[in-house]
C-alpha positions in Angstrom: -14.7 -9.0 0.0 -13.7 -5.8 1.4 -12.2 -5.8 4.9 -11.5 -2.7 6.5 -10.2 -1.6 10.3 -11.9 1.7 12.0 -11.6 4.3 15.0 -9.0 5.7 16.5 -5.0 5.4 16.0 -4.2 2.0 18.0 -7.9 1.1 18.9 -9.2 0.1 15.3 -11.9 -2.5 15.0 -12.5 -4.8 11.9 -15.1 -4.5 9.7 -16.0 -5.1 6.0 -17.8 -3.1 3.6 -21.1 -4.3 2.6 -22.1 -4.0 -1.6 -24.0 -0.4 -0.3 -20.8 1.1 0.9 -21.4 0.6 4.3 -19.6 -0.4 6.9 -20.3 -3.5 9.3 -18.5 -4.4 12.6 -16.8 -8.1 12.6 -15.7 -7.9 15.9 -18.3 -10.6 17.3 -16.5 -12.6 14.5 -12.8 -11.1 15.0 -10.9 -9.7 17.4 -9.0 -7.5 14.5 -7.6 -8.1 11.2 -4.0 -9.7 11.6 -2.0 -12.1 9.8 -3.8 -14.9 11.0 -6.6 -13.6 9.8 -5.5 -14.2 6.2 -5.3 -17.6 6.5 -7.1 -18.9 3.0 -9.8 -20.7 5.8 -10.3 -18.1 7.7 -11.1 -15.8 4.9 -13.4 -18.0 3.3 -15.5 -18.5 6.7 -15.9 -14.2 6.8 -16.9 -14.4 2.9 -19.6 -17.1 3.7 -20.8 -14.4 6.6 -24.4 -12.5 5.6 -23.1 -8.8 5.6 -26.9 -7.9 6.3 -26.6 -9.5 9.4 -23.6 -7.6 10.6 -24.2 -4.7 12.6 -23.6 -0.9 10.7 -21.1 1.4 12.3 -23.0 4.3 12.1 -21.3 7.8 11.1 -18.2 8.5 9.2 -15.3 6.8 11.2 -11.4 7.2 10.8 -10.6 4.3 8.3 -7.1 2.5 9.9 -4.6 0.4 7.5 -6.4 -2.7 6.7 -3.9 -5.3 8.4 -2.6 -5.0 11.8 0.5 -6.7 12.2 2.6 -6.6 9.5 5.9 -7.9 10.1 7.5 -6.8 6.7 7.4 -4.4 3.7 9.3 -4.7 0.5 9.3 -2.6 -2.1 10.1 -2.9 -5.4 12.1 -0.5 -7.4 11.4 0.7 -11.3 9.5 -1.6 -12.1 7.5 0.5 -14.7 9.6 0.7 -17.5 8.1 4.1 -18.4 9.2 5.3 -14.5 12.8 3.7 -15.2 12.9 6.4 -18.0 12.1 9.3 -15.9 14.5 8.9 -13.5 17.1 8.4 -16.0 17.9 4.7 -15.3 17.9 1.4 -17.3 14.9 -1.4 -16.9 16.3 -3.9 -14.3 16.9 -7.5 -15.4 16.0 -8.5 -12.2 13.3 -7.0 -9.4 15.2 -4.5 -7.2 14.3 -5.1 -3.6 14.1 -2.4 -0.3 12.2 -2.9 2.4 10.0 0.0 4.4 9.4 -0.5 8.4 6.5 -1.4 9.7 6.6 2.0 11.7 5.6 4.1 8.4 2.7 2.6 8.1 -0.8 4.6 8.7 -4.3 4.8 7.4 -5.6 6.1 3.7 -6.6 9.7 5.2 -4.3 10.2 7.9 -1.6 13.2 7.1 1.8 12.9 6.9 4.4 14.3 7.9 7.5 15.8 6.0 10.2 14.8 7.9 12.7 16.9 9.9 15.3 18.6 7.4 13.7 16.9 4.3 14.2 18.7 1.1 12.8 16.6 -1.5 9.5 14.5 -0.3 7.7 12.7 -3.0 4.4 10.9 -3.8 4.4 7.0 -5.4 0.9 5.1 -5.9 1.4 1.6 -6.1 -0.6 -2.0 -5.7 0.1 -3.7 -2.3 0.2 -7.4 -2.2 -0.8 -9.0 1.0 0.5 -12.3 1.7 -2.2 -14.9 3.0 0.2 -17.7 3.7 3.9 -19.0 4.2 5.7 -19.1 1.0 9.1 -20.2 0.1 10.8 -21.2 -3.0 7.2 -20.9 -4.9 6.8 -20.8 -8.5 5.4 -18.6 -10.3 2.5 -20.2 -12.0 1.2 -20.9 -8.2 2.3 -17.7 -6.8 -1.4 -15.9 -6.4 -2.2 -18.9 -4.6 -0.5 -17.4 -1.7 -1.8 -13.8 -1.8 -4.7 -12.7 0.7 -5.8 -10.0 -1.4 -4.8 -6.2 -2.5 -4.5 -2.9 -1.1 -3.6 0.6 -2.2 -0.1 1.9 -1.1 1.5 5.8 -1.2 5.0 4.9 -1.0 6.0 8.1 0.3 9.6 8.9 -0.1 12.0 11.6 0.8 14.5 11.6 -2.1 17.5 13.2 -0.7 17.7 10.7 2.2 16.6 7.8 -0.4 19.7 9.0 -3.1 21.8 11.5 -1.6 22.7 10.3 1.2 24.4 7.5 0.5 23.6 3.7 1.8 20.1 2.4 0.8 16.9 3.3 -0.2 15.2 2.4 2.9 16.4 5.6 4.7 14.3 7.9 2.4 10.9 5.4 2.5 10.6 4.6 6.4 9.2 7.9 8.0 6.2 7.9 10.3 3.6 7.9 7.9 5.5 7.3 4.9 3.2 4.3 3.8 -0.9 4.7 3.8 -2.6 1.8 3.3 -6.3 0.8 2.3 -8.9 2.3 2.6 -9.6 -1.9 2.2 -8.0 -5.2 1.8 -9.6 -6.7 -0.9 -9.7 -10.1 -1.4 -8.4 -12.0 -4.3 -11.7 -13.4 -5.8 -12.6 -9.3 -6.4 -9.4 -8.6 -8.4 -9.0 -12.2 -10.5 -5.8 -10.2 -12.6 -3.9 -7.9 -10.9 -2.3 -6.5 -14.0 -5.5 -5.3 -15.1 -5.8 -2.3 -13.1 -5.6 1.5 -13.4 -4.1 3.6 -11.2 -3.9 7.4 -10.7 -2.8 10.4 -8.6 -3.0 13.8 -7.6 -1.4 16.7 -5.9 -3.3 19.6 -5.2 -6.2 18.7 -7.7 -3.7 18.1 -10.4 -3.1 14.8 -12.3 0.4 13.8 -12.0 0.3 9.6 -12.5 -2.2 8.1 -14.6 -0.6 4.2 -15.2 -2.0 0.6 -15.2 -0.2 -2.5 -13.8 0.0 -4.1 -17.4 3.2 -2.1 -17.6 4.4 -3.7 -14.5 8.2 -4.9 -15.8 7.8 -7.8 -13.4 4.0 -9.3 -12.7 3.0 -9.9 -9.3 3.4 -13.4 -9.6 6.7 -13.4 -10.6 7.3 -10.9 -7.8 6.0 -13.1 -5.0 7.5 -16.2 -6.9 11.1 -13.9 -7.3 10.7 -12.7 -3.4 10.3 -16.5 -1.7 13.8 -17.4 -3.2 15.0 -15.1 -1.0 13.2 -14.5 2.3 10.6 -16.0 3.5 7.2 -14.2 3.1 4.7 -14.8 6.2 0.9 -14.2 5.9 0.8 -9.8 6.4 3.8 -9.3 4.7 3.3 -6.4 2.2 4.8 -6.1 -1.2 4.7 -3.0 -2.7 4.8 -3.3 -6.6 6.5 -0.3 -8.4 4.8 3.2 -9.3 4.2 4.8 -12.5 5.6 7.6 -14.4 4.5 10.9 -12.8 6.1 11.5 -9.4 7.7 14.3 -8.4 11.2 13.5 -9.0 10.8 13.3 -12.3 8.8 17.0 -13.1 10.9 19.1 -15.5 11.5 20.9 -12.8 10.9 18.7 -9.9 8.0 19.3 -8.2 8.1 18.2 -4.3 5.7 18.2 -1.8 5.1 21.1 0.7 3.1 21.3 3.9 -0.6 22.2 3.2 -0.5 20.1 0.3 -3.2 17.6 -0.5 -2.5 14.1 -2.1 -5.3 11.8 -3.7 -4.5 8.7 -5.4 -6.6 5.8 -5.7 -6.1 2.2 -8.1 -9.2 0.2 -9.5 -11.0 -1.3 -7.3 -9.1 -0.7 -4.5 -10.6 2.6 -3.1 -8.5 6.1 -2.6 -6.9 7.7 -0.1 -6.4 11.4 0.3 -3.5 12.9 2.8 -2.6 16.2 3.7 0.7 17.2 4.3 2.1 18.7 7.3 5.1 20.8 8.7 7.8 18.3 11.3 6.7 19.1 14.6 7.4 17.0 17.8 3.3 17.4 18.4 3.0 16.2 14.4 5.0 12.9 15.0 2.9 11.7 18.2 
């Protein structure tokens, strides 16, 4: 099951997308897609719905993130092994957690915007995991059991605030935009193995990542398993899993984005997005 939100900034509706592509309103079903939402019952009474019976949403609408709600993100750093070696720095033993805020998140074709005396703005495709219910303390042999489904992230990051400016990464990953999600949230029982899935990007018509979560250096159930021992993950929470060789930082010579550029990245299965760039300007950010 696909699940979707659409229309404007801050008045999205649910909807899911039908085996045709189209897409069918939910809202006699749901108010909107929040965490409660992704409660494994709750779930499983919109997959028993008739999609036919839904009513289309006629047109082409703006396509929101799929998940309103989200208390947190955490990211995960290097964890392709081939990425580690591009930037120059060893495989971690362990996962290496950041966290995002919630504020940079935004929809798979909305634009973003290079922050205000940003020098070095780069492009990361990554699979989101979307937690469906509480875990704590799980194991990993039980750890998809707690996963709602999957989604396609851009962790956008501005590398000079993310490694020059001292303190942590989270600085150069939480712009306004700095985190499109969707176009869908895909349920688990469409992607049985997450680590069997390609994933790609480009800038400006040009292939720059081209990877597959089978080189993931730390699965995703070992991620949500690894996670839970620390913090508590709540149905919405978003864990964004690592990116592949190919970003910007590590052209020979780096290659950053510009305003007027156009970004298209998209994993299997999980739909694409495509976001243009744009110059800070206080009528940008609003």
């Amino acid at each position: 099951m696909k699940l979707l939100r659409y229309g404007p900034r801050g008045r999205e509706r649910p909807g899911l997308l039908d085996r045709a592509g189209q897409i069918r309103d939910l809202a006699a079903e749901i108010q909107d897609i929040v965490p409660a939402t992704l409660a494994p019952d709750r779930l499983a009474h919109l997959k028993d719905l008739d999609p036919e019976t839904l009513p289309p949403v006629e047109g082409k609408p703006r396509v929101g993130p799929p998940v309103a709600g989200v208390g947190k993100i955490i990211g995960i750093g290097l964890n392709y092994s081939d990425h580690a070696a591009e930037a120059g720095m060893p495989v971690p033993e362990e996962p290496i957690l950041f966290m995002k805020a919630t504020t940079a998140i935004s929809g798979p074709t909305d634009p973003v915007v290079i922050p205000k005396d940003a020098e070095k703005t780069d492009w990361e495709v990554e699979l989101g995991v979307v937690i469906g219910r509480i875990a704590r303390y799980v194991a990993a042999p039980t750890a998809l059991d707690y996963v709602a489904g999957y989604c396609l992230v851009n962790d956008v990051s501005e590398r000079a605030f993310q490694l020059e400016r001292s303190g942590q990464f989270v600085k150069g990953k939480s712009a306004d935009g700095f985190a499109p999600m969707g176009p869908w949230l895909v349920t688990t029982d469409e992607i049985p193995d997450p680590q069997n899935l390609a994933l790609w990007l480009e800038v400006n018509g040009k292939r720059y990542q081209d990877g597959h979560t089978s080189r993931m250096v730390f699965g995703v159930a070992e991620l949500v398993s690894y996670i839970s021992r620390f913090m508590t993950l709540a149905p919405g929470d978003v864990i964004t899993t690592g990116t592949p060789p190919g970003v910007g930082m590590g052209q020979k010579p780096p290659v950053y984005l510009r305003p007027g550029d156009r970004v298209r990245l998209g994993i299997e299965g999980l739909g694409e997005q495509d976001q243009e760039m744009l110059a800070w300007s206080p009528e940008a950010v609003r």
